[in-house]
SEKEVEX-414232 format. One record per residue: residue in one letter; x, y, z of N, C-alpha, C in turn. Coordinates in nm, 3 decimals. Layout:
BEGIN
<pt residu="A" n_xx="X" n_yy="Y" n_zz="Z" ca_xx="X" ca_yy="Y" ca_zz="Z" c_xx="X" c_yy="Y" c_zz="Z"/>
...
//
This chain:
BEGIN
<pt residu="X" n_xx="2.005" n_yy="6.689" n_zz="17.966" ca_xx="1.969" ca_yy="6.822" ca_zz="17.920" c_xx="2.086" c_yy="6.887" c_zz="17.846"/>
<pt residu="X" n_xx="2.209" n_yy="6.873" n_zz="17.917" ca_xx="2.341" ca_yy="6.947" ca_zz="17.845" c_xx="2.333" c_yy="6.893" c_zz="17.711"/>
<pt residu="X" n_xx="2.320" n_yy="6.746" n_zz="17.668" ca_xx="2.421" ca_yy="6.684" ca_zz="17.561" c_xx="2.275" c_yy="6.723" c_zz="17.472"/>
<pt residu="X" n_xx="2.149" n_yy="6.750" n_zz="17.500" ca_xx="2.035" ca_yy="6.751" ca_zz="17.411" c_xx="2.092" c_yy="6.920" c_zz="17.372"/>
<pt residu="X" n_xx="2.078" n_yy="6.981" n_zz="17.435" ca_xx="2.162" ca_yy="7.137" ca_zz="17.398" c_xx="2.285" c_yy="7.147" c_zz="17.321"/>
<pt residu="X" n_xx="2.403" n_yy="7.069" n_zz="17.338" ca_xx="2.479" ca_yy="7.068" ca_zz="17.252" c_xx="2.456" c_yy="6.976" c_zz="17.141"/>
<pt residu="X" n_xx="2.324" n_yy="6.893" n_zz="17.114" ca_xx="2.301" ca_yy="6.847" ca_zz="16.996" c_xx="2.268" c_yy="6.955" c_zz="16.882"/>
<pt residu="X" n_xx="2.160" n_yy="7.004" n_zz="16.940" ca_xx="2.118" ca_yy="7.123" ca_zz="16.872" c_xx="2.228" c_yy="7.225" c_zz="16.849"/>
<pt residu="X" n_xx="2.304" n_yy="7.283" n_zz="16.907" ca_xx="2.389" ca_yy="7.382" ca_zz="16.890" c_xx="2.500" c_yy="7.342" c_zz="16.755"/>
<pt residu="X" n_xx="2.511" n_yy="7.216" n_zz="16.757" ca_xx="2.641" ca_yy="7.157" ca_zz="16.668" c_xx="2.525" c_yy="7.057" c_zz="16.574"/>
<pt residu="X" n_xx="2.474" n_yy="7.086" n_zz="16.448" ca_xx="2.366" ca_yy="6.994" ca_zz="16.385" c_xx="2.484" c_yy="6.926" c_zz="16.303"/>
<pt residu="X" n_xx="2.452" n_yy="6.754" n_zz="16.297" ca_xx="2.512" ca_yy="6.650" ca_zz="16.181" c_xx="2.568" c_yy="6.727" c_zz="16.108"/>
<pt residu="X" n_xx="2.412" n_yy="6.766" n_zz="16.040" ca_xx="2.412" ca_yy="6.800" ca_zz="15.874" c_xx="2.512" c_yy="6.923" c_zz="15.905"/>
<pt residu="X" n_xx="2.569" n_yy="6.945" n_zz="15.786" ca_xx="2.674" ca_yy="7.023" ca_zz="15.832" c_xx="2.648" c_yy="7.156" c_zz="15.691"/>
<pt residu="X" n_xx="2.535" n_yy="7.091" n_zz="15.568" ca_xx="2.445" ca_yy="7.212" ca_zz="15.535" c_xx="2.381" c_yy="7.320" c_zz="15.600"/>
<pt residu="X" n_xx="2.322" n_yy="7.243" n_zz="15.703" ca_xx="2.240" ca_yy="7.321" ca_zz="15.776" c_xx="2.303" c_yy="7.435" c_zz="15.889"/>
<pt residu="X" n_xx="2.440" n_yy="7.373" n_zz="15.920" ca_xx="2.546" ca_yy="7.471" ca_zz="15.976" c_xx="2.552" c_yy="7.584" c_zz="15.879"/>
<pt residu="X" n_xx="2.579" n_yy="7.558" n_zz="15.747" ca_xx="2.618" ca_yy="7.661" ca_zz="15.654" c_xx="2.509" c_yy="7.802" c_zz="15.640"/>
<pt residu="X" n_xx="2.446" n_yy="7.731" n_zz="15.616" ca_xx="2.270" ca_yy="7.800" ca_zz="15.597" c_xx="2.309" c_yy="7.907" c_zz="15.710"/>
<pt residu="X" n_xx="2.303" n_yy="7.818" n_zz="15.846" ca_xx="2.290" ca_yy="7.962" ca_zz="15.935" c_xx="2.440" c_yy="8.031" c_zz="15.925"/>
<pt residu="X" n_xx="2.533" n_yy="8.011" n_zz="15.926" ca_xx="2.615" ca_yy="8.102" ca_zz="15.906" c_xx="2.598" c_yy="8.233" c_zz="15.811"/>
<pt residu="X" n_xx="2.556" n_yy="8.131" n_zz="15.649" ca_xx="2.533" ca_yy="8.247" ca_zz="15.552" c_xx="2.414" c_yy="8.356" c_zz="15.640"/>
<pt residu="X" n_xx="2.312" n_yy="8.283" n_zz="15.689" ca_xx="2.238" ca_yy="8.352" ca_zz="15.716" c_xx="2.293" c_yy="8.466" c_zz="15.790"/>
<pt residu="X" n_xx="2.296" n_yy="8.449" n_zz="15.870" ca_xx="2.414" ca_yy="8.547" ca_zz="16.013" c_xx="2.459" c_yy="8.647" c_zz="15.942"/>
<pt residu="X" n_xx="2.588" n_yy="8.588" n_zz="15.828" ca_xx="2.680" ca_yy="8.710" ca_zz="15.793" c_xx="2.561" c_yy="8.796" c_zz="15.705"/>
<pt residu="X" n_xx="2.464" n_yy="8.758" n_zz="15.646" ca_xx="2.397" ca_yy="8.818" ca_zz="15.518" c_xx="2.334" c_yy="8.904" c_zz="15.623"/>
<pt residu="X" n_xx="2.299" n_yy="8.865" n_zz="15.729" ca_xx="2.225" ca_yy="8.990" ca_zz="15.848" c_xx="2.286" c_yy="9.079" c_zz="15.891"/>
<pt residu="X" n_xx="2.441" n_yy="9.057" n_zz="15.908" ca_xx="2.522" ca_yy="9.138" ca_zz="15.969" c_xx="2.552" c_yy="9.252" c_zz="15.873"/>
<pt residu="X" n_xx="2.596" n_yy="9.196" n_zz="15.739" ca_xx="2.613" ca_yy="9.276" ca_zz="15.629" c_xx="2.505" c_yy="9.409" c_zz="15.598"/>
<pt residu="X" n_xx="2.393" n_yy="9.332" n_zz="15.619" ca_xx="2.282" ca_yy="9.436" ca_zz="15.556" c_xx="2.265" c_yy="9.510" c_zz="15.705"/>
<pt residu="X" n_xx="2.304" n_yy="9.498" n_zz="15.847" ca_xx="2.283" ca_yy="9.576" ca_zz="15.937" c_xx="2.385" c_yy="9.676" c_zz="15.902"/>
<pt residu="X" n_xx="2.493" n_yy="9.640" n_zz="15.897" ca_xx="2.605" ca_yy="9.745" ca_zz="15.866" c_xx="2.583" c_yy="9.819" c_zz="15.762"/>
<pt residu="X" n_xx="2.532" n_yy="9.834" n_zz="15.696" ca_xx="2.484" ca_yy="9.886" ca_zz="15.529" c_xx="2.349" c_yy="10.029" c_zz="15.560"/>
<pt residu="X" n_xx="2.302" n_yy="9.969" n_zz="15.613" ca_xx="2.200" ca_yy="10.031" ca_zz="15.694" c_xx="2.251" c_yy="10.143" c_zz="15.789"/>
<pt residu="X" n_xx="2.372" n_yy="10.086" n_zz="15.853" ca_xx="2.405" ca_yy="10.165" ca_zz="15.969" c_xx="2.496" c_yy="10.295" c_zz="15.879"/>
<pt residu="X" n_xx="2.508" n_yy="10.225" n_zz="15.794" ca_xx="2.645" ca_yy="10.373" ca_zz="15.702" c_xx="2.581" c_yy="10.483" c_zz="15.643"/>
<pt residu="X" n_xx="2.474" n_yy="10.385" n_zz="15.597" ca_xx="2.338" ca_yy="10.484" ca_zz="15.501" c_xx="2.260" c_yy="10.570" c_zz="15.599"/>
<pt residu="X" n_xx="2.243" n_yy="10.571" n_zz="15.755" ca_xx="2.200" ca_yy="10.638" ca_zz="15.806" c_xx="2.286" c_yy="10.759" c_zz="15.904"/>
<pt residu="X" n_xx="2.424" n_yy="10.662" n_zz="15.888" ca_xx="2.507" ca_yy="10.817" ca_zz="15.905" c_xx="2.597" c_yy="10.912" c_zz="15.790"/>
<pt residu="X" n_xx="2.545" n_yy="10.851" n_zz="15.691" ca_xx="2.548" ca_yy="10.911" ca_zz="15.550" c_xx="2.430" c_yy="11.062" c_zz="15.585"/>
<pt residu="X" n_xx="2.346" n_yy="11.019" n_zz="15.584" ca_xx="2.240" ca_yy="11.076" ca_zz="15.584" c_xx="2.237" c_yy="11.163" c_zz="15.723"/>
<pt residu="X" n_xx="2.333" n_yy="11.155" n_zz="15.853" ca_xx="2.286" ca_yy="11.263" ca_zz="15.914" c_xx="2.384" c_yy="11.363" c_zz="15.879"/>
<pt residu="X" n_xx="2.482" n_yy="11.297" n_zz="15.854" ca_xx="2.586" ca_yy="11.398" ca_zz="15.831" c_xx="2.567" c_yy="11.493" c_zz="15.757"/>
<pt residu="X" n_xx="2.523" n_yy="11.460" n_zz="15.603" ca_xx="2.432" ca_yy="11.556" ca_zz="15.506" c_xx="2.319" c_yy="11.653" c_zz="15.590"/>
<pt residu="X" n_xx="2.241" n_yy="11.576" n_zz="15.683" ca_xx="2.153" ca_yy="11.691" ca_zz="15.707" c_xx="2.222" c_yy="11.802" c_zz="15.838"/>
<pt residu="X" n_xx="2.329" n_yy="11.774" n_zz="15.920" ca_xx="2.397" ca_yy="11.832" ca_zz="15.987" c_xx="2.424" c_yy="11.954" c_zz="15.885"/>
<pt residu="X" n_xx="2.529" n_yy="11.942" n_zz="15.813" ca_xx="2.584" ca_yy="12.040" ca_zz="15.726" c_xx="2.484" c_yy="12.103" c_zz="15.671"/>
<pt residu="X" n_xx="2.378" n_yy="12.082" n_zz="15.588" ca_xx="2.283" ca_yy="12.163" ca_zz="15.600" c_xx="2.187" c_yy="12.239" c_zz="15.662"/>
<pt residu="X" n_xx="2.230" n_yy="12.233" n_zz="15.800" ca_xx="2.166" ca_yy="12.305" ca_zz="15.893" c_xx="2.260" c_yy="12.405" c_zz="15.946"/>
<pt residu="X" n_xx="2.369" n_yy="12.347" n_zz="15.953" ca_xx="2.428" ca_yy="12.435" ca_zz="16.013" c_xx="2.477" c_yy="12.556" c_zz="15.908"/>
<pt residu="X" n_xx="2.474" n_yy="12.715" n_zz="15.994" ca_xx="2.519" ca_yy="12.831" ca_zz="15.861" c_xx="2.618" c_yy="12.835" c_zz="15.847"/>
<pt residu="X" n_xx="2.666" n_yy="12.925" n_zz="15.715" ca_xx="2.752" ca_yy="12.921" ca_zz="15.649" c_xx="2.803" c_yy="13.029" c_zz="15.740"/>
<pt residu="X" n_xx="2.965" n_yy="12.984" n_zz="15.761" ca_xx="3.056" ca_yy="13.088" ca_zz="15.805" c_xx="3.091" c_yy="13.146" c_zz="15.725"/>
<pt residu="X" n_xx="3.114" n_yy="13.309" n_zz="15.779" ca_xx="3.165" ca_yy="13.424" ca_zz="15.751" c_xx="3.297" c_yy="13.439" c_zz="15.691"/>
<pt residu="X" n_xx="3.353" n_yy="13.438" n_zz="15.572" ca_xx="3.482" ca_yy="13.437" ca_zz="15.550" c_xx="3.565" c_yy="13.569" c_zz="15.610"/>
<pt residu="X" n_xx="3.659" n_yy="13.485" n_zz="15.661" ca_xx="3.751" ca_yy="13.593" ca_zz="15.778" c_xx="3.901" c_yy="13.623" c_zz="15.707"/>
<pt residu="X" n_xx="3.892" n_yy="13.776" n_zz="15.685" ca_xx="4.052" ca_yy="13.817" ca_zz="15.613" c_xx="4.157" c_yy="13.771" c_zz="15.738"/>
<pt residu="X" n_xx="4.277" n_yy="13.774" n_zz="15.697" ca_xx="4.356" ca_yy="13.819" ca_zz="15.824" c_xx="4.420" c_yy="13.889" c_zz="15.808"/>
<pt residu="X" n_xx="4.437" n_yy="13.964" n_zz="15.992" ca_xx="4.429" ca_yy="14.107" ca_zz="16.029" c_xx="4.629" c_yy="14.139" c_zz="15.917"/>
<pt residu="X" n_xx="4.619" n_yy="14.279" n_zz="15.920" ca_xx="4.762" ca_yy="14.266" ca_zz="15.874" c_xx="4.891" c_yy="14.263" c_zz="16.040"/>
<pt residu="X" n_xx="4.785" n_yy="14.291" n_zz="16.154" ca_xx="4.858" ca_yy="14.275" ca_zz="16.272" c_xx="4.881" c_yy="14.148" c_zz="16.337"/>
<pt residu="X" n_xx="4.807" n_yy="14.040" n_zz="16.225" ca_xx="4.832" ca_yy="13.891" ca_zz="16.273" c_xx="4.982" c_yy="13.868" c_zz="16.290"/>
<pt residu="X" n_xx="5.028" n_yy="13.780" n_zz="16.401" ca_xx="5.209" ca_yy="13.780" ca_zz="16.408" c_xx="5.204" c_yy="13.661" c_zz="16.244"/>
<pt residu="X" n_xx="5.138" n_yy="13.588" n_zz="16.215" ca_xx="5.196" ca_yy="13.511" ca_zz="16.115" c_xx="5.175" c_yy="13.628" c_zz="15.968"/>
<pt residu="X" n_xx="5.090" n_yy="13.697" n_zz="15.969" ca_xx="5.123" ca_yy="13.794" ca_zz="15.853" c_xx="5.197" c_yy="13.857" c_zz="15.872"/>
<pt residu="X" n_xx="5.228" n_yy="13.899" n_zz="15.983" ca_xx="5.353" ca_yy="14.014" ca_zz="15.998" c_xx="5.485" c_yy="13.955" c_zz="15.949"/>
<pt residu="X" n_xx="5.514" n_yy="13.821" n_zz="15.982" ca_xx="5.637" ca_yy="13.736" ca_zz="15.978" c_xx="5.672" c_yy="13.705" c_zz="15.820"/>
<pt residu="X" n_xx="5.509" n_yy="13.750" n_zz="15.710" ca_xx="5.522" ca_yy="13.742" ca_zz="15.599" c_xx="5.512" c_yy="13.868" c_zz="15.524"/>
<pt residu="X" n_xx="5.528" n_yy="13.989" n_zz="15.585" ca_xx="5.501" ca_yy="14.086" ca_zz="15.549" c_xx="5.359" c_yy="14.152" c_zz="15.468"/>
<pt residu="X" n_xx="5.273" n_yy="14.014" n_zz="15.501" ca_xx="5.146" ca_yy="14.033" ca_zz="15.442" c_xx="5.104" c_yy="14.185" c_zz="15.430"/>
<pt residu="X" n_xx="5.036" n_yy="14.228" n_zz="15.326" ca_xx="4.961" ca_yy="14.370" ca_zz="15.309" c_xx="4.805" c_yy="14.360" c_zz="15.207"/>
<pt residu="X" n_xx="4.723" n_yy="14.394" n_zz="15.263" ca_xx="4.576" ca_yy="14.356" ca_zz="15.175" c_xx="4.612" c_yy="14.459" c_zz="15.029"/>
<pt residu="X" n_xx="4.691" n_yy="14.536" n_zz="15.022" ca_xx="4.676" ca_yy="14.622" ca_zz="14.933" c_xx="4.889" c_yy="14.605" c_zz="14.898"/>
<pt residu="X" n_xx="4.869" n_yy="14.537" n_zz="14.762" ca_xx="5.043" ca_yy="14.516" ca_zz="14.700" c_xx="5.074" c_yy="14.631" c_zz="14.724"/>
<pt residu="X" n_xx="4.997" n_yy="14.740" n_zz="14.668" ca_xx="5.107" ca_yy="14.874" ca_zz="14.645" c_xx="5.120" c_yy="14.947" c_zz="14.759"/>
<pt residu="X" n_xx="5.061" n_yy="14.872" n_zz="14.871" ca_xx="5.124" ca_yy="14.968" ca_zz="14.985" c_xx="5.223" c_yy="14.922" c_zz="15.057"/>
<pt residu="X" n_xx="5.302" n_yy="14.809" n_zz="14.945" ca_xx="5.429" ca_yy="14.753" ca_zz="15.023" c_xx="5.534" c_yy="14.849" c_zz="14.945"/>
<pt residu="X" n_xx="5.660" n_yy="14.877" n_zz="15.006" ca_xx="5.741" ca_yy="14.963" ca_zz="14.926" c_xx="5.859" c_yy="14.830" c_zz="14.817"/>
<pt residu="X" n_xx="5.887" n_yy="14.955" n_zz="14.738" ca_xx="5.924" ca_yy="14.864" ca_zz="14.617" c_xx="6.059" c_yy="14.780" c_zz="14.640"/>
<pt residu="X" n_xx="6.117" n_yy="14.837" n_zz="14.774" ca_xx="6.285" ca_yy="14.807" ca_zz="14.793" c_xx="6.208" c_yy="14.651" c_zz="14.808"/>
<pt residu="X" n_xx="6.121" n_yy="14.612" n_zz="14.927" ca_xx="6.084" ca_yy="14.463" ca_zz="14.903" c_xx="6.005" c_yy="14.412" c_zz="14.816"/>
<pt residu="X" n_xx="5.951" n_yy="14.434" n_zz="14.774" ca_xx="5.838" ca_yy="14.395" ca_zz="14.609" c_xx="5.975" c_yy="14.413" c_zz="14.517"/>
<pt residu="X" n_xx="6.040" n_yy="14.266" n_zz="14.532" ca_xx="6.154" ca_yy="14.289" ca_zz="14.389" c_xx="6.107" c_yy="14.223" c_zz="14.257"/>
<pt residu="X" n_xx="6.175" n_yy="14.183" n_zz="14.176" ca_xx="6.194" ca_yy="14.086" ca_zz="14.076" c_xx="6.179" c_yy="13.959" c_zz="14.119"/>
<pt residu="X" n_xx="6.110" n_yy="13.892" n_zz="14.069" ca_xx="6.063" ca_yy="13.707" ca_zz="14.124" c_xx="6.025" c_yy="13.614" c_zz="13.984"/>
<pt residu="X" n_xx="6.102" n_yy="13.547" n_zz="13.972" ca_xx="6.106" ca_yy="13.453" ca_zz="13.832" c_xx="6.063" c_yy="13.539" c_zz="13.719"/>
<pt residu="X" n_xx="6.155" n_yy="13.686" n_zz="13.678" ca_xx="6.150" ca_yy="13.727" ca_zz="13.594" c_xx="5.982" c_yy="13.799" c_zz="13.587"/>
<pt residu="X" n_xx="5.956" n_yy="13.821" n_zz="13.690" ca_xx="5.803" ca_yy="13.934" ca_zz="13.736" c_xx="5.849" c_yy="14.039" c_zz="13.822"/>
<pt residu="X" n_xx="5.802" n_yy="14.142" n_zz="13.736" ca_xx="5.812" ca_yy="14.258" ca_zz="13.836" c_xx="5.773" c_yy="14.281" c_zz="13.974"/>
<pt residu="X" n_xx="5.793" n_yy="14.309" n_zz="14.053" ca_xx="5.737" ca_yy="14.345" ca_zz="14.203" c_xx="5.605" c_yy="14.416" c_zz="14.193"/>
<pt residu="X" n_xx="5.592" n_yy="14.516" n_zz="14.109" ca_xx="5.449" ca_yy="14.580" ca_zz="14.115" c_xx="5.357" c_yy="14.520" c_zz="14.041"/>
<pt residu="X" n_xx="5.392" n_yy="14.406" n_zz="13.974" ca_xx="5.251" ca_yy="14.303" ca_zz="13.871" c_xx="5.296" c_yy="14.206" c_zz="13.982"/>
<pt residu="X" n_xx="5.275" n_yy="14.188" n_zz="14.122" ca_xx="5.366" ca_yy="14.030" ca_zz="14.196" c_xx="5.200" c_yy="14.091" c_zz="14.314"/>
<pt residu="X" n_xx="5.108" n_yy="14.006" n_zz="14.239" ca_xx="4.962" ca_yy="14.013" ca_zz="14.381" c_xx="4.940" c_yy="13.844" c_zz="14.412"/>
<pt residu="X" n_xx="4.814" n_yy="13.797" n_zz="14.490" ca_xx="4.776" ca_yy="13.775" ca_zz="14.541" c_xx="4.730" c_yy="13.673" c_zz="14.446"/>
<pt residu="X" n_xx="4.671" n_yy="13.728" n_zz="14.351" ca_xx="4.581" ca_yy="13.659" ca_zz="14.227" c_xx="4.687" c_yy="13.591" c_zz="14.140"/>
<pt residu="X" n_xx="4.794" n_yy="13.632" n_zz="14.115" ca_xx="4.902" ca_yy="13.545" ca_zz="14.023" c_xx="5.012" c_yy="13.477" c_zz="14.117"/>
<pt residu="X" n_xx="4.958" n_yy="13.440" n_zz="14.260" ca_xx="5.050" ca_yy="13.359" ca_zz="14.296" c_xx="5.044" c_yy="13.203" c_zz="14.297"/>
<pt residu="X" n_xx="5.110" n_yy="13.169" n_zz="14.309" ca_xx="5.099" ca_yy="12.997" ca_zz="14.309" c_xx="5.036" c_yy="12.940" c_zz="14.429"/>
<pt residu="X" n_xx="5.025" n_yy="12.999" n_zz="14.533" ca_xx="4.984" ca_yy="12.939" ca_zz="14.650" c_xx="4.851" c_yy="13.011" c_zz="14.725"/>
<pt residu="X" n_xx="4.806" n_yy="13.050" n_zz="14.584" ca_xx="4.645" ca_yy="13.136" ca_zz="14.653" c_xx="4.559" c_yy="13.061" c_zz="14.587"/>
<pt residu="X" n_xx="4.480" n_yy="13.065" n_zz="14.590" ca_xx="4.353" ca_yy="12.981" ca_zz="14.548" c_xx="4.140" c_yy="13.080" c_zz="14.627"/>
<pt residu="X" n_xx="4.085" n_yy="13.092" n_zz="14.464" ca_xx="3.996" ca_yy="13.187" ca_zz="14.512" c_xx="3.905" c_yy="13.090" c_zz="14.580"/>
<pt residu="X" n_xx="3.858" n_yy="13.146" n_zz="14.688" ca_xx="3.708" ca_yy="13.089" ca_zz="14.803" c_xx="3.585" c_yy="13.171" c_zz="14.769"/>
<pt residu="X" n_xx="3.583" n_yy="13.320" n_zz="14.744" ca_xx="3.463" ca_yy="13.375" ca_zz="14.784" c_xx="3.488" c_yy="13.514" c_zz="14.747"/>
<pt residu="X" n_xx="3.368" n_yy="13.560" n_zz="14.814" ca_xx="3.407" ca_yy="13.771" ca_zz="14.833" c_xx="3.356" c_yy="13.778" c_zz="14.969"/>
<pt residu="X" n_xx="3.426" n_yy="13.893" n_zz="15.020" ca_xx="3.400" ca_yy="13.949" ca_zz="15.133" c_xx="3.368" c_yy="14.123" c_zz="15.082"/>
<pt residu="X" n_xx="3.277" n_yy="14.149" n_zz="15.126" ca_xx="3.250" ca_yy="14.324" ca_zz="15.110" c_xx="3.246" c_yy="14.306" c_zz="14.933"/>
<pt residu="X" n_xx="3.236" n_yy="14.218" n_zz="14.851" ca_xx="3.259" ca_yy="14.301" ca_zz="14.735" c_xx="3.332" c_yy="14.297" c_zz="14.676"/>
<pt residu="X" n_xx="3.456" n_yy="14.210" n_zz="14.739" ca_xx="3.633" ca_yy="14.203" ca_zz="14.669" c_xx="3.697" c_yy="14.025" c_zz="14.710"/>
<pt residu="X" n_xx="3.729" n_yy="14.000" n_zz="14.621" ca_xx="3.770" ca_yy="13.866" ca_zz="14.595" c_xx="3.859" c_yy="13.820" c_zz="14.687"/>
<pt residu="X" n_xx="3.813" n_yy="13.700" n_zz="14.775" ca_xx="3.923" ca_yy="13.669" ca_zz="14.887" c_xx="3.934" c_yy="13.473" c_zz="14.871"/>
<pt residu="X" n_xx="4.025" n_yy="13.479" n_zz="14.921" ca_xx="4.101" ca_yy="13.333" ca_zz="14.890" c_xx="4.199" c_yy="13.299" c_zz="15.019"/>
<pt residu="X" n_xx="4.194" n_yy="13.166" n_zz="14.958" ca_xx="4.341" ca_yy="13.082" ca_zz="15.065" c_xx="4.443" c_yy="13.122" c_zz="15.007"/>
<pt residu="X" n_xx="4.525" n_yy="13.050" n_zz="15.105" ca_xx="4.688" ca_yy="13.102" ca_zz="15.085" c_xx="4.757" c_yy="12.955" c_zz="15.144"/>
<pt residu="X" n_xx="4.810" n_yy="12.917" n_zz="15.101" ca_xx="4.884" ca_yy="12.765" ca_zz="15.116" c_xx="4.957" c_yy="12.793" c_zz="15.273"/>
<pt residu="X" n_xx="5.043" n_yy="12.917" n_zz="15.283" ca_xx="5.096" ca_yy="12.956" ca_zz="15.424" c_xx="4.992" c_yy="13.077" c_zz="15.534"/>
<pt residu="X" n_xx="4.882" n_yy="13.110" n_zz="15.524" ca_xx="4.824" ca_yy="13.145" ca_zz="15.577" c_xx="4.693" c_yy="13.046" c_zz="15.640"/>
<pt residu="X" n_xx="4.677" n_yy="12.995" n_zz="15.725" ca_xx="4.571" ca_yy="12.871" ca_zz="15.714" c_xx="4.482" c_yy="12.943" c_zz="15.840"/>
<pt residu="X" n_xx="4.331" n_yy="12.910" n_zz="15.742" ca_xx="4.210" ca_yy="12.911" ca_zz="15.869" c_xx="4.179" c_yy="13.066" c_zz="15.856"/>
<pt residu="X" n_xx="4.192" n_yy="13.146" n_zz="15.739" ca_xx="4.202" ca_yy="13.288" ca_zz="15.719" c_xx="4.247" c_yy="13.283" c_zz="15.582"/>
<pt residu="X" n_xx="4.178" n_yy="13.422" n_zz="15.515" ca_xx="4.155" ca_yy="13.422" ca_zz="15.427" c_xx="4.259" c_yy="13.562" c_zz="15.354"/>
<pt residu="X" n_xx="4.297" n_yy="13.576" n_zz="15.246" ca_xx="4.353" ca_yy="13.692" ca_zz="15.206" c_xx="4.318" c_yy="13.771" c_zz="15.128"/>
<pt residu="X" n_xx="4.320" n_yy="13.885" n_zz="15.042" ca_xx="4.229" ca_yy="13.978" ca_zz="14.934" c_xx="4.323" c_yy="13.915" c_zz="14.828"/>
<pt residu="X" n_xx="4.265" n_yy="13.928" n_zz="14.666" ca_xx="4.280" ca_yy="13.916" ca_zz="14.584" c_xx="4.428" c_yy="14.026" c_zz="14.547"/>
<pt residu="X" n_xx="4.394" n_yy="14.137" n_zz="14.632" ca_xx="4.513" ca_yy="14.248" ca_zz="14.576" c_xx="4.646" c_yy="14.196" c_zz="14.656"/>
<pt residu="X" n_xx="4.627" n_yy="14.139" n_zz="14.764" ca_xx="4.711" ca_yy="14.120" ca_zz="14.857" c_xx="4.907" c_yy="14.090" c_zz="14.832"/>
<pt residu="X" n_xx="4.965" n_yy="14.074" n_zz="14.882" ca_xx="5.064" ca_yy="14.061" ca_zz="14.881" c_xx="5.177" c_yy="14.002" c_zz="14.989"/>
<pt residu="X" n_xx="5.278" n_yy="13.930" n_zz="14.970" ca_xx="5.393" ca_yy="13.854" ca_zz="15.051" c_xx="5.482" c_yy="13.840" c_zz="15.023"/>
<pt residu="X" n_xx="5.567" n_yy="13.803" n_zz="15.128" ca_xx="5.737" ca_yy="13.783" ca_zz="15.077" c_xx="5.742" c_yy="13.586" c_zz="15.030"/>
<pt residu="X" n_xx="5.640" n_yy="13.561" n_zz="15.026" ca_xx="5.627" ca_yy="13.409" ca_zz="15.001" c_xx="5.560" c_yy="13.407" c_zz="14.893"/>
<pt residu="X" n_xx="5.488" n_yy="13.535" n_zz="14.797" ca_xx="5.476" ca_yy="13.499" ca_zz="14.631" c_xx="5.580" c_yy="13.398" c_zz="14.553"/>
<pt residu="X" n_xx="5.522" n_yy="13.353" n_zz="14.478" ca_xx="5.550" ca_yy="13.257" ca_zz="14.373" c_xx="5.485" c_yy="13.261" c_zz="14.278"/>
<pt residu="X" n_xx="5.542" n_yy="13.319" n_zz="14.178" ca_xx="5.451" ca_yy="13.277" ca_zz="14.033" c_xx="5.428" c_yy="13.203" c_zz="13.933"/>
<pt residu="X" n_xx="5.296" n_yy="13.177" n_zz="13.920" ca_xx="5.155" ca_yy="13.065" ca_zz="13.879" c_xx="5.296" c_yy="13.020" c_zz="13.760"/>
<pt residu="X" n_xx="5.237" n_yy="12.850" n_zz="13.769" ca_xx="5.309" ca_yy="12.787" ca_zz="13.642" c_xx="5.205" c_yy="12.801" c_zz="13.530"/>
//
């Protein structure tokens, strides 16, 4: 019984080995193919179900805005810190001409964006920091 079982398991022809191998991997392949395309596909319908979050300013009492002197409104920073920065005045030095903002959306009506050092929170377009840099 054993050696009739390992006849079959190990065939001569050594085509016929091949055959099933190709066969095998060509099954395995198209299972896996299948399996990507269907978590292709939930993932897409996840995200479309789920709602769109609320874009969130941050507070100006956040300790990481505080540490940047963040202010939603430039001109209510005083001018002794709003200086001169690569040859830009302090009072043209917002939110919108810095190098490290980038626009997302509106909140209420007024243009809000990332901030390269503010993460997971959002800032106003008028806004202002001691970490401006201006746009190349």
């Amino acid at each position: 019984m054993g050696l009739f079982w390992l006849r079959n398991r190990f065939p001569e022809n050594h085509s016929e080995a091949g055959k099933n191998r190709r066969n095998f991997l060509k099954w395995c392949l198209g299972f896996l193919g299948l399996s990507l395309i269907s978590d292709f596909n939930s993932e897409i319908s996840i995200a479309e179900t789920q709602p769109k979050k609320e874009l969130e300013l941050i507070s100006e009492n956040d300790p990481l805005a505080k540490s940047l002197k963040y202010k939603h409104d430039a001109n209510a920073v005083p001018a002794s810190i709003r200086v001169k920065k690569f040859g830009v005045e302090g009072k043209e030095q917002t939110c919108k001409n810095c190098l490290y903002y980038t626009k997302k959306g509106e909140v209420k009506g007024e243009e809000v964006g990332r901030c390269n050092f503010i993460v997971g929170k959002y800032v106003k377009v008028g806004g202002w920091c001691t970490s401006w840099m201006k746009k190349a």
